[in-house]
Backbone as CSV, one residue per row, in Angstrom:
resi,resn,N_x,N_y,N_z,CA_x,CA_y,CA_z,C_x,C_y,C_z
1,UNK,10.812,-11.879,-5.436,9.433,-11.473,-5.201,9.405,-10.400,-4.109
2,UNK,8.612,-9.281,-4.177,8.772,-8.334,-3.083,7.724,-8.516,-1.981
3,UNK,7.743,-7.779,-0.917,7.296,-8.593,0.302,6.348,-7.368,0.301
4,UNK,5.193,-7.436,0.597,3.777,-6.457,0.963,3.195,-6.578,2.088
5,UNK,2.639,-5.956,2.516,1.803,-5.337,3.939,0.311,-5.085,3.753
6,UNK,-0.456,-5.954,4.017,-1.836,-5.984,3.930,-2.786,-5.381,5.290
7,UNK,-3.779,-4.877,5.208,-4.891,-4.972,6.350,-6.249,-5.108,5.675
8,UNK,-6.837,-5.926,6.962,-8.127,-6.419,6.466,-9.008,-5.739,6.969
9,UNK,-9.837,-4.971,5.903,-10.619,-3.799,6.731,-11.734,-4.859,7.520
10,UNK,-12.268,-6.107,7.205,-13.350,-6.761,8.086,-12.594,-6.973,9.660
11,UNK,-11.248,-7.498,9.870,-11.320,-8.448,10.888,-9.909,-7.340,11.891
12,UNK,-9.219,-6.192,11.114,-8.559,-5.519,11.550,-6.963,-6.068,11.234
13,UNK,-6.972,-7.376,10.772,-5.868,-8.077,11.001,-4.760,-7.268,9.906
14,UNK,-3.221,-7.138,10.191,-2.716,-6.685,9.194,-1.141,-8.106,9.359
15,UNK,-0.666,-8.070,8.475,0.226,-9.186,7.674,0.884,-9.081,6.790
16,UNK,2.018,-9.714,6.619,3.410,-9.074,5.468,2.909,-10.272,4.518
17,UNK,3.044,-10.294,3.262,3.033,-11.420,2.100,4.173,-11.313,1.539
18,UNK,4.635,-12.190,0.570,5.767,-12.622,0.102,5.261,-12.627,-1.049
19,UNK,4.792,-12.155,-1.960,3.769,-13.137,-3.396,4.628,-11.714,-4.769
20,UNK,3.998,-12.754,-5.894,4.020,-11.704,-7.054,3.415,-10.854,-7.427
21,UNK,3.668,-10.281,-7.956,2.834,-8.903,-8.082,1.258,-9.203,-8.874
22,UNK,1.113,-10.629,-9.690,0.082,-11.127,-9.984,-0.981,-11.395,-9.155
23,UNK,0.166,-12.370,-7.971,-0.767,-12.709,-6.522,-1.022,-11.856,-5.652
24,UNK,-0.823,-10.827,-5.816,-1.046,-9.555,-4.691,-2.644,-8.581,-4.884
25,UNK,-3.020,-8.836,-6.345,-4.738,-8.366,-5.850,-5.201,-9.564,-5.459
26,UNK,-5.209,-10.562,-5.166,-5.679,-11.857,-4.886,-5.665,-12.276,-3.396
27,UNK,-4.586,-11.656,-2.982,-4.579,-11.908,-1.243,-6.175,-11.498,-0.974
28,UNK,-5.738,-12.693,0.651,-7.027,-12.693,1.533,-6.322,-12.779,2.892
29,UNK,-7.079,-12.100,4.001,-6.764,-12.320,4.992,-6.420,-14.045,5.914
30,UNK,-5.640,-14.095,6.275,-5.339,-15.387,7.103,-6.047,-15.689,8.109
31,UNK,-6.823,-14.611,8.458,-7.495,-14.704,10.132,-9.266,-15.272,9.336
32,UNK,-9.845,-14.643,8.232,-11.248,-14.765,8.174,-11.422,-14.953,7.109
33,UNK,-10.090,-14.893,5.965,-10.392,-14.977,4.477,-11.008,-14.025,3.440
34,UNK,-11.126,-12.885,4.414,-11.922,-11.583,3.703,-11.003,-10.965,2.415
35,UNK,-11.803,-9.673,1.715,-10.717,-9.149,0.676,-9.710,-8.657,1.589
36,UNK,-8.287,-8.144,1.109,-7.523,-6.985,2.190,-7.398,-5.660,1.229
37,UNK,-6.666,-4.609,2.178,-5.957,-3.683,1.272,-4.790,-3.700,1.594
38,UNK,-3.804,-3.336,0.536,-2.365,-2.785,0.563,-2.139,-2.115,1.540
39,UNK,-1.137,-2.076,2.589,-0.865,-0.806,3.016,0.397,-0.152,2.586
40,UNK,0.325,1.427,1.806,1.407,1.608,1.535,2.473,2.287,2.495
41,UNK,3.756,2.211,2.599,4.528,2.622,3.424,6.079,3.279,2.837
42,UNK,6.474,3.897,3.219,7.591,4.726,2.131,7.519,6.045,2.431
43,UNK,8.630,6.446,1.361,8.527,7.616,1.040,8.003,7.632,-0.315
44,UNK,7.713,8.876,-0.433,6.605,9.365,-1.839,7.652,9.655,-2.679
45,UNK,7.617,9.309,-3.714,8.660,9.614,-4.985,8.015,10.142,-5.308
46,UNK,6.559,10.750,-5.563,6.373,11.790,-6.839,6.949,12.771,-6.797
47,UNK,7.948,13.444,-5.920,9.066,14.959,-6.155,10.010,14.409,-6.738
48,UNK,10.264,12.774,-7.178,11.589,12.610,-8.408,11.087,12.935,-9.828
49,UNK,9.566,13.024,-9.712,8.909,13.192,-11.230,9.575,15.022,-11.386
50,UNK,10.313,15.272,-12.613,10.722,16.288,-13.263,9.728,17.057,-13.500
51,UNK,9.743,18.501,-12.804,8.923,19.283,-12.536,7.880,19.670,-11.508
52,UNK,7.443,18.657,-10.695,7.350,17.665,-9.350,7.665,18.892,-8.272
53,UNK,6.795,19.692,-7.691,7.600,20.362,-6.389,8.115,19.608,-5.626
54,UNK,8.010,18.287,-5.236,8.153,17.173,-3.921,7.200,16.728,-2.868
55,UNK,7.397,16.245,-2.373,6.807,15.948,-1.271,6.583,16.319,-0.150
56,UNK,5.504,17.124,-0.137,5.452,17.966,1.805,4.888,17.049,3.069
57,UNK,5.085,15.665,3.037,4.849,14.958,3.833,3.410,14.836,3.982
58,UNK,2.408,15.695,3.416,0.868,15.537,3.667,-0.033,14.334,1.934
59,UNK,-0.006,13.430,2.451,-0.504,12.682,1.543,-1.987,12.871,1.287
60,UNK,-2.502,13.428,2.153,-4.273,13.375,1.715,-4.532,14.426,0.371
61,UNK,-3.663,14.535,0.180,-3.757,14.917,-1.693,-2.917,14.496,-2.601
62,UNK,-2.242,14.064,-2.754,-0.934,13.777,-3.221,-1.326,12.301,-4.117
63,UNK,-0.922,12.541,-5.094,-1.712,11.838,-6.471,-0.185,10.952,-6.510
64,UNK,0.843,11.041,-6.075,1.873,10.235,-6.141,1.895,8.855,-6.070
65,UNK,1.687,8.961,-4.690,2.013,7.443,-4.463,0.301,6.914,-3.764
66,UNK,-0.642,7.051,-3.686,-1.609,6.344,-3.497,-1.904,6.536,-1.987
67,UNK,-0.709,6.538,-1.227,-1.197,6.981,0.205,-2.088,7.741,0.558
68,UNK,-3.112,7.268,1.602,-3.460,8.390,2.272,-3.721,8.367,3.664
69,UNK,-3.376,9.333,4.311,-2.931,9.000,5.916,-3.997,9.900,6.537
């Protein structure tokens, strides 16, 4: 099972999960029980997509990987 990184936009709290990829829209925060979001962290693979210029480190456009910083 892969391990994820949540924050809870209500209570600020952020937290690693352990769950399946089923149980992962389903998380709730531990501190208040609110919805959370993912946080993503990585590097951006969309420059392995063929044809792909790469990745210029600026995610606030970047349709790749979902980040946005």
């Amino acid at each position: 099972m892969p391990l994820y990184e949540f924050r809870c936009p209500q209570c600020g709290c952020r937290f690693e999960l352990l769950c399946s990829i089923s149980q992962r829209d389903n998380a709730v925060c531990p501190k208040c029980a609110g919805k959370v979001e993912r946080v993503y962290q990585g590097k951006c693979a969309f420059g392995a997509i063929k044809g792909a210029s790469g990745c210029g480190g600026n995610c606030s456009g970047c349709p790749g990987c979902g980040s946005r910083t």
